[in-house]
PDB file of N, CA, C and O in Angstrom, chain B, residues numbered from 101:
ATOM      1  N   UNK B 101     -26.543 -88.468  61.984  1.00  0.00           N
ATOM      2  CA  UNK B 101     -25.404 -87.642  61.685  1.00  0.00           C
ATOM      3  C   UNK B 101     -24.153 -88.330  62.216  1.00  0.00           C
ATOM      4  O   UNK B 101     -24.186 -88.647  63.405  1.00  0.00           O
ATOM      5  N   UNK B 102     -23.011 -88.621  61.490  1.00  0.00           N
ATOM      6  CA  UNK B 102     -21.714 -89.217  61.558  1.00  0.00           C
ATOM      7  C   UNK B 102     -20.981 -88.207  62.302  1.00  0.00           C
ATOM      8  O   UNK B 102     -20.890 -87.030  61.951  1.00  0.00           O
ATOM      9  N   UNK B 103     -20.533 -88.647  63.205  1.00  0.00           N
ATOM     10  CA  UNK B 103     -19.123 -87.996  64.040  1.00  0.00           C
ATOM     11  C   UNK B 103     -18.353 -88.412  63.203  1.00  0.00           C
ATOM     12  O   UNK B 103     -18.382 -89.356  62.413  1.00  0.00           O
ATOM     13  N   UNK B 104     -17.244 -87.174  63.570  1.00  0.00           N
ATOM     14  CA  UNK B 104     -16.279 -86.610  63.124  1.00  0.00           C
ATOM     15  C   UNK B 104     -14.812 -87.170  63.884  1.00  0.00           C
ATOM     16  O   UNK B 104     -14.460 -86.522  64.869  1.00  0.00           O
ATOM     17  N   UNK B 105     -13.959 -88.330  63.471  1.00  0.00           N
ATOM     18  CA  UNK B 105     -13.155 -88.121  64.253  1.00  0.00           C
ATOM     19  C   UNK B 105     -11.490 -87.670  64.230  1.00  0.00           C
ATOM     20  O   UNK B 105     -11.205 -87.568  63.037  1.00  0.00           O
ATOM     21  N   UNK B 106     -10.610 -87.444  64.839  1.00  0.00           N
ATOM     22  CA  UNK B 106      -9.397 -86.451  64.157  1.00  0.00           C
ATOM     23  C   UNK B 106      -8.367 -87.916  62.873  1.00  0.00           C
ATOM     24  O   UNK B 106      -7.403 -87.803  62.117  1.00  0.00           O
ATOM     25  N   UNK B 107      -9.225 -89.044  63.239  1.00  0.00           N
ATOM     26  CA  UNK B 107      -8.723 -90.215  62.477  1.00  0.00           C
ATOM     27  C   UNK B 107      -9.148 -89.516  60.912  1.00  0.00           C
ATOM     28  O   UNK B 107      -8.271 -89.354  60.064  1.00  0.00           O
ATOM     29  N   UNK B 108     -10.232 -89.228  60.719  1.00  0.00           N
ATOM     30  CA  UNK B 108     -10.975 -89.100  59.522  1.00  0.00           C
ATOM     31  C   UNK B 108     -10.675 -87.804  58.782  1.00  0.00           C
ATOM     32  O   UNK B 108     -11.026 -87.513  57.638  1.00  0.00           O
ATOM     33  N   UNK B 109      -9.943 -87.059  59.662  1.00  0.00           N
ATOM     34  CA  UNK B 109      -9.440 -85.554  58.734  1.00  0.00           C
ATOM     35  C   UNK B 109      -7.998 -85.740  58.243  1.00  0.00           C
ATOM     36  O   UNK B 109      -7.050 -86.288  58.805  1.00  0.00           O
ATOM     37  N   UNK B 110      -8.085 -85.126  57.022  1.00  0.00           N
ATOM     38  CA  UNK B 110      -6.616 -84.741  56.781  1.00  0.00           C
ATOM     39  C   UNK B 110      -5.869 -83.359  56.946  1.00  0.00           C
ATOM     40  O   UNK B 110      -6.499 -82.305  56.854  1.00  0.00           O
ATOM     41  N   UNK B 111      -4.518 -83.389  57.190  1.00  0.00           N
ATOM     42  CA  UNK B 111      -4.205 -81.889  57.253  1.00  0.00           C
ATOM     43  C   UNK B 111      -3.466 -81.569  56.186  1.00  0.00           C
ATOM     44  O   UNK B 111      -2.539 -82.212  55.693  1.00  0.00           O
ATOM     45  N   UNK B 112      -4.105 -80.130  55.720  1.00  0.00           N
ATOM     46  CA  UNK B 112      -3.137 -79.989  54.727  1.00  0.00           C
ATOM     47  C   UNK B 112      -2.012 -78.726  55.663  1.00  0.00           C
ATOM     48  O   UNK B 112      -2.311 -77.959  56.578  1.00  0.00           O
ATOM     49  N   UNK B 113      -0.929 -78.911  55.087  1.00  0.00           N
ATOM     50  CA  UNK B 113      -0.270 -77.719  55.313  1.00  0.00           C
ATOM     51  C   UNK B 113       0.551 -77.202  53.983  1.00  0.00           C
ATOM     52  O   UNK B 113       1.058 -77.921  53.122  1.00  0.00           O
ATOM     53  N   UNK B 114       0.549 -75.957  54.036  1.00  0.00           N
ATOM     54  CA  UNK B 114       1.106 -74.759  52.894  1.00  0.00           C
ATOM     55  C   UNK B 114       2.714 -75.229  53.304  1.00  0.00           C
ATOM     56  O   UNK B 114       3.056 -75.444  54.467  1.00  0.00           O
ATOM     57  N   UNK B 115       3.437 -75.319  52.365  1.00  0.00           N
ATOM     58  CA  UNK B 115       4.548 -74.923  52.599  1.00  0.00           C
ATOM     59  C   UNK B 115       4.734 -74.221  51.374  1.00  0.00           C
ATOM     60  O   UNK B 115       4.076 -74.403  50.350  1.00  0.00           O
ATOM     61  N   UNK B 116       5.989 -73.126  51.588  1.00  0.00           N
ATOM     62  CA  UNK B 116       6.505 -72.478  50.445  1.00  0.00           C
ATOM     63  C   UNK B 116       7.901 -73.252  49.608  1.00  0.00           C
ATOM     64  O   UNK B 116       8.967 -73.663  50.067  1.00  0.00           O
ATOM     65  N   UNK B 117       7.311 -73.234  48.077  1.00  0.00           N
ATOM     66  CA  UNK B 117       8.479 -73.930  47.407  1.00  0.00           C
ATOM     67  C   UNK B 117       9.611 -73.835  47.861  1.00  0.00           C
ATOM     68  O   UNK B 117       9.876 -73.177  48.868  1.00  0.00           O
ATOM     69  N   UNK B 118      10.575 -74.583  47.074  1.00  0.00           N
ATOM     70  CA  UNK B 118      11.740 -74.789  46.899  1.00  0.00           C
ATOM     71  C   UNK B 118      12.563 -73.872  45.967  1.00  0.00           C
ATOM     72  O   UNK B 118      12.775 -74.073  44.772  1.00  0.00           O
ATOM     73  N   UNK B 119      12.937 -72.964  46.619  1.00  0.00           N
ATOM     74  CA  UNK B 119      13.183 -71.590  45.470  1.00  0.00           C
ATOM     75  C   UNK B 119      14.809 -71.657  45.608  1.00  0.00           C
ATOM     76  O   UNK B 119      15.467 -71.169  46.528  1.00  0.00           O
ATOM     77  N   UNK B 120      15.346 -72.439  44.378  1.00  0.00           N
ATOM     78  CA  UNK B 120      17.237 -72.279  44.768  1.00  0.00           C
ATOM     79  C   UNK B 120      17.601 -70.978  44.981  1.00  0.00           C
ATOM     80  O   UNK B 120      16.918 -69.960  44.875  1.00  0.00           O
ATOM     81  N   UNK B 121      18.693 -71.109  45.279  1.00  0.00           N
ATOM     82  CA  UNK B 121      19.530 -69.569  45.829  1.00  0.00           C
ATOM     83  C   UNK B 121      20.186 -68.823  44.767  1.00  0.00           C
ATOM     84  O   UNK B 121      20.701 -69.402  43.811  1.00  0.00           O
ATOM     85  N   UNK B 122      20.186 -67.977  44.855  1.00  0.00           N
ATOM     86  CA  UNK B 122      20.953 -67.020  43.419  1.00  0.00           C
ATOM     87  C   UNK B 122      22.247 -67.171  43.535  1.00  0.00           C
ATOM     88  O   UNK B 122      23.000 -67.401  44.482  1.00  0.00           O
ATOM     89  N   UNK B 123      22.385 -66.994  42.359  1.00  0.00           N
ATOM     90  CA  UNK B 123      24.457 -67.565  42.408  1.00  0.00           C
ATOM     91  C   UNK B 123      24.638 -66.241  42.754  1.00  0.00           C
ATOM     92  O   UNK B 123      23.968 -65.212  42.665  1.00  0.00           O
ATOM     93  N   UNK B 124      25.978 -66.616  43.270  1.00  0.00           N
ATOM     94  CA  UNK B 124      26.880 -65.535  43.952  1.00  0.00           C
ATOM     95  C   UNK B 124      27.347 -64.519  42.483  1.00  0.00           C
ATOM     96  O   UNK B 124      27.515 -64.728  41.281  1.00  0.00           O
ATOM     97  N   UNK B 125      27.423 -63.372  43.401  1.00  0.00           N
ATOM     98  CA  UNK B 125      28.248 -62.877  41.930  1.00  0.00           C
ATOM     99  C   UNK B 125      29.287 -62.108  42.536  1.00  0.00           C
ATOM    100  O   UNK B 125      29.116 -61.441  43.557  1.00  0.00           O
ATOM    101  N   UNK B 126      30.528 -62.210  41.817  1.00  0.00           N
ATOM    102  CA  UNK B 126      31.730 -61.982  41.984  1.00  0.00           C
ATOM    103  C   UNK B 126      31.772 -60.212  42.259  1.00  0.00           C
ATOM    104  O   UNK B 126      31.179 -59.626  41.353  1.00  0.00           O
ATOM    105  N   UNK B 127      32.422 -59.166  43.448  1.00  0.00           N
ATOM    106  CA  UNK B 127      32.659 -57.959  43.501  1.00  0.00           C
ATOM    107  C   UNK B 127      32.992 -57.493  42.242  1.00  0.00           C
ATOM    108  O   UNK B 127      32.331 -56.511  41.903  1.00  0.00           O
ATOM    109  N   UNK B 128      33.841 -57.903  41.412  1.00  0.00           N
ATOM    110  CA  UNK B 128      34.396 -57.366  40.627  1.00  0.00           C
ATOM    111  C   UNK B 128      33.331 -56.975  39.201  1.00  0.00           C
ATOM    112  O   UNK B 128      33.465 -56.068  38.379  1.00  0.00           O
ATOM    113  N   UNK B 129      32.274 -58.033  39.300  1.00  0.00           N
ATOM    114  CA  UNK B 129      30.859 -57.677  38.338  1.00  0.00           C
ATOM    115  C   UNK B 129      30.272 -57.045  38.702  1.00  0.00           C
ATOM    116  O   UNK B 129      29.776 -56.111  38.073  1.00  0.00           O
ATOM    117  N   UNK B 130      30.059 -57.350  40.094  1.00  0.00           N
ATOM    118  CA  UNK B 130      28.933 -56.677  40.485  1.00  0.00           C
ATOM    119  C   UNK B 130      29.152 -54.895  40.166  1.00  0.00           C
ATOM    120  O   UNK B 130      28.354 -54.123  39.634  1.00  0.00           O
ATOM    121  N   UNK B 131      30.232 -54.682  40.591  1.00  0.00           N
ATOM    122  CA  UNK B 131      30.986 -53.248  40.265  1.00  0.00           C
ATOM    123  C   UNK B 131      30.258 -52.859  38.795  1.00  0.00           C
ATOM    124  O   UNK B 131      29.197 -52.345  38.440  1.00  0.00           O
ATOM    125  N   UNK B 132      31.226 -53.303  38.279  1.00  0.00           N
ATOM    126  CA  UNK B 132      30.860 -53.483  36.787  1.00  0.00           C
ATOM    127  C   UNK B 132      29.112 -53.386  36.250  1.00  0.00           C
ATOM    128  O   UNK B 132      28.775 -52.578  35.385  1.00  0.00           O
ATOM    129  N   UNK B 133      28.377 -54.092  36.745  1.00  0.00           N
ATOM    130  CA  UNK B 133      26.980 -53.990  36.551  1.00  0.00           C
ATOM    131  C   UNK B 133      26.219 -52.556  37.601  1.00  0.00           C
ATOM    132  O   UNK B 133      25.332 -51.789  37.228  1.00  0.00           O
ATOM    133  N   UNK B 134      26.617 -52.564  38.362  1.00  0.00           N
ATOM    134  CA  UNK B 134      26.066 -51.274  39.234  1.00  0.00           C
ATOM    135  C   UNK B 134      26.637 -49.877  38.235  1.00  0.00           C
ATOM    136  O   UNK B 134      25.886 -48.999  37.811  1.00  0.00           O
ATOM    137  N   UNK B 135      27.709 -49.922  38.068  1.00  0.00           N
ATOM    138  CA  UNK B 135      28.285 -49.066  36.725  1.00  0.00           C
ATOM    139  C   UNK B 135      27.692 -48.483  35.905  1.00  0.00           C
ATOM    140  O   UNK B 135      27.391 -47.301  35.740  1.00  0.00           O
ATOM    141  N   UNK B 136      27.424 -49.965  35.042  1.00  0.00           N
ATOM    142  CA  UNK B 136      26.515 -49.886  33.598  1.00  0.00           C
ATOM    143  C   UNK B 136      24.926 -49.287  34.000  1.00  0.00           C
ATOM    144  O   UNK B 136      24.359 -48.624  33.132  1.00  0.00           O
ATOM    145  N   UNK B 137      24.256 -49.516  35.253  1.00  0.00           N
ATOM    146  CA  UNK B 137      23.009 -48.961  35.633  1.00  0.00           C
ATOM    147  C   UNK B 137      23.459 -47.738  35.945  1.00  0.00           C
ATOM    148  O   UNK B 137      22.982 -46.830  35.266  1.00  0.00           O
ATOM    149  N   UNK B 138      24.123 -47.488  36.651  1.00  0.00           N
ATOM    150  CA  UNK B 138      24.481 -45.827  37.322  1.00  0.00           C
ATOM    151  C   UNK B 138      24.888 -44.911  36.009  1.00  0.00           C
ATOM    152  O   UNK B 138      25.045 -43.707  36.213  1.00  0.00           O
ATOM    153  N   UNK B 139      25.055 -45.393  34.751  1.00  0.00           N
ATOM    154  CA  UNK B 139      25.544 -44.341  33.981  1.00  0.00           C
ATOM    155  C   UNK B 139      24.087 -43.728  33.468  1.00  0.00           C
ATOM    156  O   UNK B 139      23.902 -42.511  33.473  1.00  0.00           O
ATOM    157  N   UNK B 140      22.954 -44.764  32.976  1.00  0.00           N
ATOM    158  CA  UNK B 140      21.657 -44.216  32.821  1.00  0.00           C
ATOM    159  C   UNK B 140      20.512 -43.398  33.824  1.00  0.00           C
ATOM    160  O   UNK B 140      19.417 -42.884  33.596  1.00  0.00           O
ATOM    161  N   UNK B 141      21.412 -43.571  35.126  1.00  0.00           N
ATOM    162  CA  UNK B 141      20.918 -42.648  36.299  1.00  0.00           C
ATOM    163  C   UNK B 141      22.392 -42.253  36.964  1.00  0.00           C
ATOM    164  O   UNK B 141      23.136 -42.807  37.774  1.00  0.00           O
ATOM    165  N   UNK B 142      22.418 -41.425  36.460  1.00  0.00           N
ATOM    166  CA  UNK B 142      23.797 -40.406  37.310  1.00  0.00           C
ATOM    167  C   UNK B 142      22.786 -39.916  38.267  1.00  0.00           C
ATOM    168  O   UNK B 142      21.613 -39.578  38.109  1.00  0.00           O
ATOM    169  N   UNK B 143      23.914 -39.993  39.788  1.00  0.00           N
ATOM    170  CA  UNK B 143      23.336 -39.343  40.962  1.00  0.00           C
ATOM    171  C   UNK B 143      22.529 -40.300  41.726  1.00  0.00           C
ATOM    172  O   UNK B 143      21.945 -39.856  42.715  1.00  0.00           O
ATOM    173  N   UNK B 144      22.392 -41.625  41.413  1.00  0.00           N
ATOM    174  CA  UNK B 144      21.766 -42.638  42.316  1.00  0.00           C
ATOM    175  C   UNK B 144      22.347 -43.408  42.682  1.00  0.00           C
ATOM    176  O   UNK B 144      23.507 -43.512  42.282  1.00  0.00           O
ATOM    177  N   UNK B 145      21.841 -44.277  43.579  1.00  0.00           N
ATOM    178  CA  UNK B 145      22.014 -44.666  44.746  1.00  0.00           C
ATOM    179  C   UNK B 145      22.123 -46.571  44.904  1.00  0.00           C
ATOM    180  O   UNK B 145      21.302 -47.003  45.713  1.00  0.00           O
ATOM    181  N   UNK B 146      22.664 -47.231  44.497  1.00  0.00           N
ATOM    182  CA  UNK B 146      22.697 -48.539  44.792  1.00  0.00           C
ATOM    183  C   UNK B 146      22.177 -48.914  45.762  1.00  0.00           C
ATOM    184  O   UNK B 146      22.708 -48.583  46.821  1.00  0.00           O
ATOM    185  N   UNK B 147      20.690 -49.917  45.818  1.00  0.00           N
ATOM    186  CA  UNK B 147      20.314 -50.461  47.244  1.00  0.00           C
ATOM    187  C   UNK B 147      20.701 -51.950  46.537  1.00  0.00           C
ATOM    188  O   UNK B 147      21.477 -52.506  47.315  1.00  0.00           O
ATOM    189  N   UNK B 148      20.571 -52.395  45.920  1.00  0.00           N
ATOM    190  CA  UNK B 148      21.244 -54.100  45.620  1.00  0.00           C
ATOM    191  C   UNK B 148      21.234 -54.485  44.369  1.00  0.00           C
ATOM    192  O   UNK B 148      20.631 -53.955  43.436  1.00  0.00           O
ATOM    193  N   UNK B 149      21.843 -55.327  44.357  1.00  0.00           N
ATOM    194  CA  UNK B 149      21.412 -55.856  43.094  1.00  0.00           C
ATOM    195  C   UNK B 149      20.960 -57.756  43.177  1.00  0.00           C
ATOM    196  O   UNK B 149      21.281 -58.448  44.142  1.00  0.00           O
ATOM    197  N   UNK B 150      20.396 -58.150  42.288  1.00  0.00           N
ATOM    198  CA  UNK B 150      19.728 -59.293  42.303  1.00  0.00           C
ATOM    199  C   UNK B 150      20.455 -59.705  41.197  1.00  0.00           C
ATOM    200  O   UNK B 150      21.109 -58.953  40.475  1.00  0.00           O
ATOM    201  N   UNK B 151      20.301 -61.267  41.029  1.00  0.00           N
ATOM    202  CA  UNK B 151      20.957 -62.330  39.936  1.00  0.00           C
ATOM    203  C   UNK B 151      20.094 -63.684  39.216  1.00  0.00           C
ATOM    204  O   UNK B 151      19.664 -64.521  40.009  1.00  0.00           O
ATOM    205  N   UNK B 152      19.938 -63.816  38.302  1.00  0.00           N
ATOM    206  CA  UNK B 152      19.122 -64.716  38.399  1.00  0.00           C
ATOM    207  C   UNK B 152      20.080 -65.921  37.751  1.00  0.00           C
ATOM    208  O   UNK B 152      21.202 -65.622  37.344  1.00  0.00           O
ATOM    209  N   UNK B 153      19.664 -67.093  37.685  1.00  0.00           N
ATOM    210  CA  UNK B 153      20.269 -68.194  37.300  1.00  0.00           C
ATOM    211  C   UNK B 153      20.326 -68.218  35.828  1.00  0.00           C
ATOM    212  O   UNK B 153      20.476 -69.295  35.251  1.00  0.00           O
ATOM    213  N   UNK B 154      20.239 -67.338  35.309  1.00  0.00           N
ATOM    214  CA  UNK B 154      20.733 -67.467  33.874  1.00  0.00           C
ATOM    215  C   UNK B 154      21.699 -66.297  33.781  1.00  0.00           C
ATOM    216  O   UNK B 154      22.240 -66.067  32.699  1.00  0.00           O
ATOM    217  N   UNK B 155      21.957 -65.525  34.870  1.00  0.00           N
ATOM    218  CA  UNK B 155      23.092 -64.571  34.979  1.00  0.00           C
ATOM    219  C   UNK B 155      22.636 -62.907  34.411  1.00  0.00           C
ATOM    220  O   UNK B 155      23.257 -61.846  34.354  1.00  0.00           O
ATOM    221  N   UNK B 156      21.621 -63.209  34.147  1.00  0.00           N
ATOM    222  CA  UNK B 156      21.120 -61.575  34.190  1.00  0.00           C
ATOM    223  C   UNK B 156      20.978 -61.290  36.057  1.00  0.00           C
ATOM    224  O   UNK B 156      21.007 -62.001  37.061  1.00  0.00           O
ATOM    225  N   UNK B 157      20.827 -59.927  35.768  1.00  0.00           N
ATOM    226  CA  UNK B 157      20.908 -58.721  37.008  1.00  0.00           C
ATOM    227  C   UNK B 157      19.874 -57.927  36.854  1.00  0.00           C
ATOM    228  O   UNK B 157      19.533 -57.497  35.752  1.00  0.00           O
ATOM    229  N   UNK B 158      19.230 -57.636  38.041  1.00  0.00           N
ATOM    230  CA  UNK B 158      18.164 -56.714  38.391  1.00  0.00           C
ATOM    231  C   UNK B 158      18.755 -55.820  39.421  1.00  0.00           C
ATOM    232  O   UNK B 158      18.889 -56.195  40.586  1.00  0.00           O
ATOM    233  N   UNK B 159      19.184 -54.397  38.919  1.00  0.00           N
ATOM    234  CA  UNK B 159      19.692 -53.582  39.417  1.00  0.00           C
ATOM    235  C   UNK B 159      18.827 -52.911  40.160  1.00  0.00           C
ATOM    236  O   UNK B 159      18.128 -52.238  39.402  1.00  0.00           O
ATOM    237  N   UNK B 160      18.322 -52.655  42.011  1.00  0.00           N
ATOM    238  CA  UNK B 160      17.440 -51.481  42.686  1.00  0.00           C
ATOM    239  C   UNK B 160      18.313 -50.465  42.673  1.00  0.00           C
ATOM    240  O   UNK B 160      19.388 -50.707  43.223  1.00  0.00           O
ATOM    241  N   UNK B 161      18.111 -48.937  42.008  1.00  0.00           N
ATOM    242  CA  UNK B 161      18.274 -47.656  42.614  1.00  0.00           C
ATOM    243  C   UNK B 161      17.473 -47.092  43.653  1.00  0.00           C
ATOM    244  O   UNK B 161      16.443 -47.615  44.078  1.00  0.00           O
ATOM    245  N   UNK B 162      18.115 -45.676  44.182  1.00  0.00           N
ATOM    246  CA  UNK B 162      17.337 -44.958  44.214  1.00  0.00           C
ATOM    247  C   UNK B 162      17.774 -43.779  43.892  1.00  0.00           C
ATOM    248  O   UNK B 162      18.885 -43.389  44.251  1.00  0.00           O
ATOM    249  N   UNK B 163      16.706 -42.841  42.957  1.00  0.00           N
ATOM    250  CA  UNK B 163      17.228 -41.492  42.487  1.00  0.00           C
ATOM    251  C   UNK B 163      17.697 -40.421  43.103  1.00  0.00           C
ATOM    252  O   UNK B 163      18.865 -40.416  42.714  1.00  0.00           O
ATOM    253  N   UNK B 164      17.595 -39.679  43.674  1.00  0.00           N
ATOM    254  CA  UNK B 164      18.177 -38.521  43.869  1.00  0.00           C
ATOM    255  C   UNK B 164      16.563 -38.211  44.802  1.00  0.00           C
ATOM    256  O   UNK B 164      16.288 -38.484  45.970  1.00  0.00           O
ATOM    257  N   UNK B 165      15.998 -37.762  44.075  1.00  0.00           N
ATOM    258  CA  UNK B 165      14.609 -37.628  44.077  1.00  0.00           C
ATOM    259  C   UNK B 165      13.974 -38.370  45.097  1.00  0.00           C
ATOM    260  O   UNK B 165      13.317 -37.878  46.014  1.00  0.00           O
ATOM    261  N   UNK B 166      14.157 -39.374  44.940  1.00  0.00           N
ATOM    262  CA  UNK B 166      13.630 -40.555  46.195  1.00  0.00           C
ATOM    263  C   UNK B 166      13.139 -41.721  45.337  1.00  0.00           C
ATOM    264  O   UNK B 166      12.902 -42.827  45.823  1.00  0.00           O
ATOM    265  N   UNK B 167      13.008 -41.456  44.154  1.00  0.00           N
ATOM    266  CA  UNK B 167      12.782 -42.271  43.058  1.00  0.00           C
ATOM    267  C   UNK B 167      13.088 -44.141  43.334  1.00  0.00           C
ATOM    268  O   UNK B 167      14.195 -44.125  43.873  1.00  0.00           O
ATOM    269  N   UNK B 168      12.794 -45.164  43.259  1.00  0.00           N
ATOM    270  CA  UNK B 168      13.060 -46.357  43.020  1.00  0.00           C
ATOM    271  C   UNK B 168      13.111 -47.027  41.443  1.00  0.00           C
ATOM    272  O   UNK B 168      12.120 -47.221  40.740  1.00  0.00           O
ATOM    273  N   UNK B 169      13.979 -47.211  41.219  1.00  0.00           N
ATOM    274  CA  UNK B 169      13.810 -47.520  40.029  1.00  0.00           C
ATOM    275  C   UNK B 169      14.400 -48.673  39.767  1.00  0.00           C
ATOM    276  O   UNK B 169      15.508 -48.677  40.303  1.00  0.00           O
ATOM    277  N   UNK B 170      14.129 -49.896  39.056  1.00  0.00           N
ATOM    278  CA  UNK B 170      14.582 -51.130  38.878  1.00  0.00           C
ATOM    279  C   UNK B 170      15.547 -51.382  37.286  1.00  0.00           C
ATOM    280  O   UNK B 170      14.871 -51.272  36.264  1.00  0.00           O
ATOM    281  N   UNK B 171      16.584 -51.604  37.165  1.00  0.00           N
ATOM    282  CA  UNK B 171      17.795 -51.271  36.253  1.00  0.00           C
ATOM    283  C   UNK B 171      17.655 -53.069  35.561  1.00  0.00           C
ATOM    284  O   UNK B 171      18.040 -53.942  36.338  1.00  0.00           O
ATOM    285  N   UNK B 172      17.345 -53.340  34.746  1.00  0.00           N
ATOM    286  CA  UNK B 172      17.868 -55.046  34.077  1.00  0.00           C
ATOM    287  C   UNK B 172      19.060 -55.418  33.356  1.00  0.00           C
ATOM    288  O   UNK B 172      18.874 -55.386  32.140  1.00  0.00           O
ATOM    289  N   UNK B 173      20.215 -55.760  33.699  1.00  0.00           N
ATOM    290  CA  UNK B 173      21.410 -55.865  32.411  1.00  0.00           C
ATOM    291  C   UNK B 173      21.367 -57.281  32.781  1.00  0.00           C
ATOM    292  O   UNK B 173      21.214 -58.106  33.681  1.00  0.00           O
ATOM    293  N   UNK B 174      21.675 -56.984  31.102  1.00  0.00           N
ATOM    294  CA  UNK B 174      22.231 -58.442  30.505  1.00  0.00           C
ATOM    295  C   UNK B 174      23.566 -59.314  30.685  1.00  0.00           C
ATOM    296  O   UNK B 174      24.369 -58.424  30.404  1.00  0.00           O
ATOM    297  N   UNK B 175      24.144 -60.127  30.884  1.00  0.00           N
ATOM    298  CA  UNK B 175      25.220 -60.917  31.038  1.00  0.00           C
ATOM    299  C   UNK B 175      26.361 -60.233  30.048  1.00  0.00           C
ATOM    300  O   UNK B 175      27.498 -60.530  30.416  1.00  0.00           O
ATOM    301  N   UNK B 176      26.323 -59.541  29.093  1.00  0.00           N
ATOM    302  CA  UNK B 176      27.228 -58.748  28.353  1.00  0.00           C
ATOM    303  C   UNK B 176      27.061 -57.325  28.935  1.00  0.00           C
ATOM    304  O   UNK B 176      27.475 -56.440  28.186  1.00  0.00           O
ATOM    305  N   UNK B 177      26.484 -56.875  30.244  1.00  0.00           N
ATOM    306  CA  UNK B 177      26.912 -55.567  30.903  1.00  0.00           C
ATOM    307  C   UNK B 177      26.192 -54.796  29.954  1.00  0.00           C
ATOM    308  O   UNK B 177      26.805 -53.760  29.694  1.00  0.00           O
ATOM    309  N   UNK B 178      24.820 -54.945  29.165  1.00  0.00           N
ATOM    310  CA  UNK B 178      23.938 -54.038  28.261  1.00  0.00           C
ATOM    311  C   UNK B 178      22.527 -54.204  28.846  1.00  0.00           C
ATOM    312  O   UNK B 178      21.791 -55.189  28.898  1.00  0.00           O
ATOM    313  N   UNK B 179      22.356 -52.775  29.327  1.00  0.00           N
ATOM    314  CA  UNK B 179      21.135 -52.370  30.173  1.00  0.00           C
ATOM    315  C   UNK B 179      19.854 -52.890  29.012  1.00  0.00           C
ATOM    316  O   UNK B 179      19.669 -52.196  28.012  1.00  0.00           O
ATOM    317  N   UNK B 180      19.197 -53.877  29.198  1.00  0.00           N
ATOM    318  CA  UNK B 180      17.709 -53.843  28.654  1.00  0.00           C
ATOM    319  C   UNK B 180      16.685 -52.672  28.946  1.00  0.00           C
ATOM    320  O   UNK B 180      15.855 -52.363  28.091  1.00  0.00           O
ATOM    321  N   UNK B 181      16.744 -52.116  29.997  1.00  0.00           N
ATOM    322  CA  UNK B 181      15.542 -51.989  30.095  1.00  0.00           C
ATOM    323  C   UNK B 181      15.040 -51.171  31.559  1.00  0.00           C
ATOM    324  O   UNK B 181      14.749 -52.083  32.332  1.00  0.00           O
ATOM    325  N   UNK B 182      14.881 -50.207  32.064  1.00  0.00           N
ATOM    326  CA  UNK B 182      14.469 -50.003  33.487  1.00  0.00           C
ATOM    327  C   UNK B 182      12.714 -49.594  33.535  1.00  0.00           C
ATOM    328  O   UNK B 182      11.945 -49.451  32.584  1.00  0.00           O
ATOM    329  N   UNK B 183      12.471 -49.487  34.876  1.00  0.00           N
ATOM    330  CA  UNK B 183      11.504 -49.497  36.050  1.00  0.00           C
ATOM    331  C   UNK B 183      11.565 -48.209  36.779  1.00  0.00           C
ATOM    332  O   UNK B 183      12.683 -47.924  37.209  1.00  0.00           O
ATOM    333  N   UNK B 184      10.736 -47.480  36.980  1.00  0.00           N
ATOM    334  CA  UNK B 184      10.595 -46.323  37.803  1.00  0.00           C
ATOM    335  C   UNK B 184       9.458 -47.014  38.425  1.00  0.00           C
ATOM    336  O   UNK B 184       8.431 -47.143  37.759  1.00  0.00           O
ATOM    337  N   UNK B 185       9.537 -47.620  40.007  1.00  0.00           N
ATOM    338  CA  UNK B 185       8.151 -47.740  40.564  1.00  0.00           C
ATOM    339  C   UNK B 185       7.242 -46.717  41.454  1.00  0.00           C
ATOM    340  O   UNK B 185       7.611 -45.974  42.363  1.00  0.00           O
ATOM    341  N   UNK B 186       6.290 -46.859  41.058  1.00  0.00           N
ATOM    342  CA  UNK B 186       5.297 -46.254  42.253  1.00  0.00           C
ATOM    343  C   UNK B 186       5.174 -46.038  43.918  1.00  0.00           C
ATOM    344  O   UNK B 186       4.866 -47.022  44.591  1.00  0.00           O
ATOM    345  N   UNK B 187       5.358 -45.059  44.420  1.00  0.00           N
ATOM    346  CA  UNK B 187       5.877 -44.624  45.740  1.00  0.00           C
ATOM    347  C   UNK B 187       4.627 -45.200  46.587  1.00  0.00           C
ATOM    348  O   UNK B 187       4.600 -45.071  47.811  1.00  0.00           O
TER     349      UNK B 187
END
């Protein structure tokens, strides 16, 4: 039986990608996009919003209710699409 020595191992280590940073987005959109989500939920609650590098927005609410709900607009300020998630 061959010994083992720390010459003969390799290490792997995990690192987590290289994930660029989301562009900034200007107050004055962001307004504007929290807006366009808040009109399809009157009475909620802005916890952030997200950006992605092609300039869409992922709007987080929360309802009234306690609701979470995830808001998507488009770069022309036109809601695609929302998310009510699971508590």
């Amino acid at each position: 039986m061959a010994t083992s020595t720390s010459a003969d191992r390799i290490l792997w280590l995990r690192t987590r990608p290289a994930v660029p940073a989301e562009p900034d987005l200007p107050a004055d959109v962001a307004v504007q996009v929290a807006a366009v989500a808040l009109a399809d939920h009157p009475g909620a609650v802005v916890d952030r919003i997200e950006v992605d590098p092609t300039g869409w927005c992922t709007v987080h609410l929360v309802t009234r209710a306690g609701v979470r709900v995830v808001v998507h607009v488009d770069r022309d300020l036109t809601v695609l699409g929302w998310l009510a998630l699971a508590r």
